[in-house]
C-alpha positions as CSV (number, residue, x, y, z in Angstrom):
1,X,-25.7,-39.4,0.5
2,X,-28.4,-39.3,-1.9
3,X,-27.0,-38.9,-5.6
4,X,-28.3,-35.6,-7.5
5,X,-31.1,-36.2,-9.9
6,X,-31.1,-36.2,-14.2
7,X,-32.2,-32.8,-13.7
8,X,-29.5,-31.2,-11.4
9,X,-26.6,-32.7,-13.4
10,X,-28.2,-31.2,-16.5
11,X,-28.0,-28.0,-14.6
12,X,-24.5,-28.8,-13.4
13,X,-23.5,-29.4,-17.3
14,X,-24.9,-26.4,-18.8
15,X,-23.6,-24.1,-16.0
16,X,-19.7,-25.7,-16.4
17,X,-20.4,-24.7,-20.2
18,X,-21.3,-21.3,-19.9
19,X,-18.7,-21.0,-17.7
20,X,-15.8,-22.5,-20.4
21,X,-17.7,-20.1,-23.0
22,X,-17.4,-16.9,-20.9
23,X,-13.5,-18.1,-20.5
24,X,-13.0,-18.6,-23.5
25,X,-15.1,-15.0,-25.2
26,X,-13.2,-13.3,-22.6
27,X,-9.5,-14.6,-24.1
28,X,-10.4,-13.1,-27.1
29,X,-12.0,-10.3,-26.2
30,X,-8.6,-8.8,-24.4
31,X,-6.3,-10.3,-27.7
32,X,-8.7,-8.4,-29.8
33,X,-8.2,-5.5,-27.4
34,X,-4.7,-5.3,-26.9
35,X,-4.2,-6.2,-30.8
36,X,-5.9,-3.2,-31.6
37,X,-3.9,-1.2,-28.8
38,X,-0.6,-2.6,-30.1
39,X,-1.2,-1.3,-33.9
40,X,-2.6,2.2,-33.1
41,X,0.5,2.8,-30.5
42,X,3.3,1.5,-33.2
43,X,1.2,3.5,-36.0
44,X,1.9,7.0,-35.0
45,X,4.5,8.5,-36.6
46,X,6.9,8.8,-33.1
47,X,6.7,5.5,-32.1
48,X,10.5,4.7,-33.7
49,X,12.0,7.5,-31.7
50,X,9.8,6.3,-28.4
51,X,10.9,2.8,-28.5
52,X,14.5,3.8,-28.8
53,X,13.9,5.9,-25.7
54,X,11.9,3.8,-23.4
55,X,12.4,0.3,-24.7
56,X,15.8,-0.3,-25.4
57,X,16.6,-3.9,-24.7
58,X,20.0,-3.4,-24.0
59,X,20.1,-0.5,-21.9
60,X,17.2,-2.2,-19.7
61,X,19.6,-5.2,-19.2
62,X,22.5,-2.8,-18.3
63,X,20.8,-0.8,-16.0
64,X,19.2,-4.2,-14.3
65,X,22.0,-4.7,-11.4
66,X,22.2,-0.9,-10.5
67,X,18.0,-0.8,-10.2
68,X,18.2,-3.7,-8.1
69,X,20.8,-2.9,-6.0
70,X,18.8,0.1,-5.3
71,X,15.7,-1.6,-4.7
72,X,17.3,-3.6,-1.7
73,X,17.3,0.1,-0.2
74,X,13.7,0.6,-0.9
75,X,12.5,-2.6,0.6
76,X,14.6,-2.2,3.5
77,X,13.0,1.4,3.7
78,X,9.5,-0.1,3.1
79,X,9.4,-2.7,6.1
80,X,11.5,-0.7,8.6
81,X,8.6,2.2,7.5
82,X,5.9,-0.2,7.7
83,X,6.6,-1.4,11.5
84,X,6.9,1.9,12.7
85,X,3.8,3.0,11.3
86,X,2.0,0.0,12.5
87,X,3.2,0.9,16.1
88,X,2.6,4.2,16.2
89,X,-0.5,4.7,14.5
90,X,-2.3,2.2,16.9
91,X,-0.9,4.5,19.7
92,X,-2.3,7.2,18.0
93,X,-5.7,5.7,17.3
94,X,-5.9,5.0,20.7
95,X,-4.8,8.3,22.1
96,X,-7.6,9.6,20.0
97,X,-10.3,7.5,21.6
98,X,-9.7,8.7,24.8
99,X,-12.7,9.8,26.8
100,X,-12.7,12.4,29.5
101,X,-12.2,16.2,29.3
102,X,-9.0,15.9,30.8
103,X,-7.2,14.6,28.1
104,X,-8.5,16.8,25.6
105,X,-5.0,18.4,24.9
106,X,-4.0,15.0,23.9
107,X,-6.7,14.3,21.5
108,X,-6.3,17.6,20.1
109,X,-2.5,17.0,19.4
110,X,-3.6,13.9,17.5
111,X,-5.9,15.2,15.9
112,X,-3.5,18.6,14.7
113,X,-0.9,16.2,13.4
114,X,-3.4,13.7,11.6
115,X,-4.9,17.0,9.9
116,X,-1.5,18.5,8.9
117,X,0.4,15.8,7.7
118,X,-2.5,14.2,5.9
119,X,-3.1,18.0,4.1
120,X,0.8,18.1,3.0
121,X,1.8,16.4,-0.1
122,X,4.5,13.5,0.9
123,X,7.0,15.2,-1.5
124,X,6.8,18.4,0.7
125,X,7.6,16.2,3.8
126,X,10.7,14.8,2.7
127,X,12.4,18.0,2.0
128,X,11.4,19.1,5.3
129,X,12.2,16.5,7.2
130,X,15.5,15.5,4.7
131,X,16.9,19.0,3.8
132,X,15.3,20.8,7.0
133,X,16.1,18.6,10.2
134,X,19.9,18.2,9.6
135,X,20.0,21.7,8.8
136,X,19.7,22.1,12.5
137,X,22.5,20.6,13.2
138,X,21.2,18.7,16.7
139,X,21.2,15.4,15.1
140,X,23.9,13.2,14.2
141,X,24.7,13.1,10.4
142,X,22.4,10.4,9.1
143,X,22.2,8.8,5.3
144,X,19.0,10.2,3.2
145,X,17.6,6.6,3.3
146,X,17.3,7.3,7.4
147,X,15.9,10.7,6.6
148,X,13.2,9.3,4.1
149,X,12.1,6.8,6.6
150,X,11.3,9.3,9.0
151,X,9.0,11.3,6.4
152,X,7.3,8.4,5.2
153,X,6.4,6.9,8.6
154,X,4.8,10.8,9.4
155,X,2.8,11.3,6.9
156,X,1.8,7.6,7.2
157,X,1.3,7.0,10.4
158,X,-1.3,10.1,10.1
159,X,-3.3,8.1,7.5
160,X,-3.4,5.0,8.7
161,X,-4.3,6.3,13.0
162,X,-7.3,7.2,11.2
163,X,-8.1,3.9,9.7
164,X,-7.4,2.5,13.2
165,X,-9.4,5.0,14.7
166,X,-12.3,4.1,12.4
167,X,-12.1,0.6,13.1
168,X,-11.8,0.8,16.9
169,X,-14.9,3.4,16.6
170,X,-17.0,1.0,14.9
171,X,-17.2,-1.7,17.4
172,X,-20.1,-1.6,19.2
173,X,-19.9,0.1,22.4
174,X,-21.4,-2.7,24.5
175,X,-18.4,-4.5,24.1
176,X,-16.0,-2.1,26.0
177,X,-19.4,-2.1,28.4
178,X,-18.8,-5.8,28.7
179,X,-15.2,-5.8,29.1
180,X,-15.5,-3.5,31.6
181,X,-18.0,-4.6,33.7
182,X,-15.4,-8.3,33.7
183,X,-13.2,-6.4,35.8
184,X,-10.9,-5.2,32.8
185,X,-9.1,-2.2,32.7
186,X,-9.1,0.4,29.8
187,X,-6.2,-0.6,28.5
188,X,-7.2,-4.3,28.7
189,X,-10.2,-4.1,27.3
190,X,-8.6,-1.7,24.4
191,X,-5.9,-4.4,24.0
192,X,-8.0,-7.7,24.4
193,X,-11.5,-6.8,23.2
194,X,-11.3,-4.0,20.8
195,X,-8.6,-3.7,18.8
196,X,-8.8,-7.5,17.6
197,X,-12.5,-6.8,16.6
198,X,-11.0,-3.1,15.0
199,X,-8.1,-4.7,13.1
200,X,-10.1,-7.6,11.4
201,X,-12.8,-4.8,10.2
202,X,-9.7,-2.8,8.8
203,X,-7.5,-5.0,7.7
204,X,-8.4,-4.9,3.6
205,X,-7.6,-0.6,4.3
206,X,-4.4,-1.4,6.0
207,X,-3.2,-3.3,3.1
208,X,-4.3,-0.7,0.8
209,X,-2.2,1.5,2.9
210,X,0.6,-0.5,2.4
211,X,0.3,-1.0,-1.7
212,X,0.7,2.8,-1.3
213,X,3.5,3.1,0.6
214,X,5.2,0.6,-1.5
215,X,4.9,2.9,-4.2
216,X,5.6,6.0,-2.6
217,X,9.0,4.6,-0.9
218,X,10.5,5.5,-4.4
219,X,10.3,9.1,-3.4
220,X,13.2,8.9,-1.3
221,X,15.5,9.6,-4.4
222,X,14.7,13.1,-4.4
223,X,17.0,13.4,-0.5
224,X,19.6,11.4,-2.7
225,X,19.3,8.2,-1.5
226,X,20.3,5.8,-4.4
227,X,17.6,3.6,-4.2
228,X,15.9,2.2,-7.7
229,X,14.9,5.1,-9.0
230,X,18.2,7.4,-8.2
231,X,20.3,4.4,-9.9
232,X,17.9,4.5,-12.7
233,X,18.3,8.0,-13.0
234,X,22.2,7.6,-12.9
235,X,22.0,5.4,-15.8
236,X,19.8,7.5,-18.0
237,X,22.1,10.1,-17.3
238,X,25.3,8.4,-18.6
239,X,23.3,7.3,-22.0
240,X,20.0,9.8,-22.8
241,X,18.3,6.7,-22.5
242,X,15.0,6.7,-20.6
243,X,14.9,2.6,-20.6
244,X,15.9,2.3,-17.0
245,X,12.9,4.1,-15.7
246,X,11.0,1.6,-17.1
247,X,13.0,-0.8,-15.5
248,X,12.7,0.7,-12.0
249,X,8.9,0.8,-12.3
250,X,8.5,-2.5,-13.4
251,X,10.6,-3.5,-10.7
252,X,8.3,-1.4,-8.0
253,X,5.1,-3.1,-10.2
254,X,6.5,-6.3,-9.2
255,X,7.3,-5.6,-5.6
256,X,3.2,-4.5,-5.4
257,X,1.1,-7.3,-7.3
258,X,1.5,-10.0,-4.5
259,X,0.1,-7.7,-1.9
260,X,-2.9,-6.0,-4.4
261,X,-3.6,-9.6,-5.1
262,X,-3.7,-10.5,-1.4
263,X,-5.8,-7.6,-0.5
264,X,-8.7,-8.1,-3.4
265,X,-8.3,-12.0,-2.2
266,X,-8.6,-10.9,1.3
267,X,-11.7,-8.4,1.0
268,X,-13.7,-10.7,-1.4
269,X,-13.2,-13.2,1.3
270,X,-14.7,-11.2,3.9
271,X,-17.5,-9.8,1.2
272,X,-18.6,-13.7,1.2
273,X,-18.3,-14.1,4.7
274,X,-20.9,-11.2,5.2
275,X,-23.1,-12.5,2.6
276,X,-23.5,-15.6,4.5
277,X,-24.0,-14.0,7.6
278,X,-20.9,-14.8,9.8
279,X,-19.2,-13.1,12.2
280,X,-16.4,-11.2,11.1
């Protein structure tokens, strides 16, 4: 291997110091920032009032076990709502790709339920579904953590069939042309040849998707369910304290970084893959 040349380590050199002098400008860039942040917030005249509200030390370490206990609920909701929209929105997604005018009823029921529950707001839902279903009486009595699974996998799985549907659209129709003509049936060739190509185009929205519903499976409290949010609530109530809001959103915050880092790890990987022309 030939060794690189005066010229290229002088390159190499001044590029690996411009890039410890951007590191380095950019430290204390954001400690200037936030400094200046930090003073104007503790400047105004409420900020004594505000930090006995919000950021009470010892009320966030009293309301720490109830939040957490809580959260257990919400990440139980979270996966159990995350494999049922995963299932049912690739049903759905496929449903809507079906050609022929004889199952036009079908792709107009998916695409009536894709409009409607992707027009309502998710708080909407869970009443409906949490207040509204067991008002009927048909179905067995069932805790609000049930309930709020069910609303959150509707309204999901109407967002993310679309995504699915968008992926599965976008590969090129000479593959299913190809698939076919191997002998392959619909379903085959949706199974084996599409939907592999769909997914890896989609993935980056999917985990989007799921950042969201991450967030969103804190809306459960309002059916009762004492998840992180409902506890924290409890606790505010016992002390006018508003620290153990705080708490719970930190606690949702954490539960969300590892996948929003994945995803922006995930998509810039694919952005470079593009850019050097490979298959993805």
């Amino acid at each position: 291997m030939t060794a690189p040349s005066a010229l290229e380590l002088e390159r190499r050199a001044y590029r690996a110091r411009r890039s410890r002098r951007s590191i380095w400008v950019s430290i204390a860039s954001t400690l200037v920032f936030a400094a200046l942040i930090w003073v104007g917030v503790v400047s105004t005249p409420g900020w004594h009032s505000v930090q006995q509200s919000f950021f009470d030390p010892g009320e966030a370490w009293r309301a720490v076990p109830r939040v957490l206990a809580g959260l257990w609920l919400n990440i139980r909701v979270l996966f159990a709502s995350a494999a049922c929209v995963l299932v049912l929105s690739i049903l759905l997604a496929a449903l809507r790709t079906l050609r022929g005018a004889v199952f036009f009823p079908l792709r107009a029921a998916v695409a009536i339920y894709t409009d409607l529950f992707r027009g309502l707001p998710l708080l909407i839902v869970l009443y409906l579904v949490g207040f509204g279903i067991p008002a009927l009486g048909f179905f067995p009595r069932m805790p609000a953590g049930f309930w709020g699974t069910v609303a959150l996998v509707i309204t999901y799985t109407a967002y993310v069939s679309e995504v699915f549907r968008a992926g599965m659209e976008a590969v090129h129709p000479s593959q299913r042309l190809a698939a076919r003509s191997l002998g392959l049936r619909y379903w085959q060739s949706l199974r084996l040849v599409v939907l592999p190509q769909a997914l890896r185009k989609v993935t980056p929205a999917l985990m989007n998707d799921f950042v969201s519903l991450q967030k969103d499976v804190g809306l459960i409290s309002v059916l009762g369910a004492v998840d992180a949010v409902r506890a924290a609530q409890i606790q505010v109530s016992l002390n006018y304290n508003f620290t153990p809001y705080l708490v719970a959103g930190l606690c949702f915050v954490v539960l969300a970084v590892p996948m929003i880092r994945l995803t922006d790890w995930y998509s810039a990987r694919l952005a470079r893959r593009e850019q050097m022309g490979s298959v993805v």
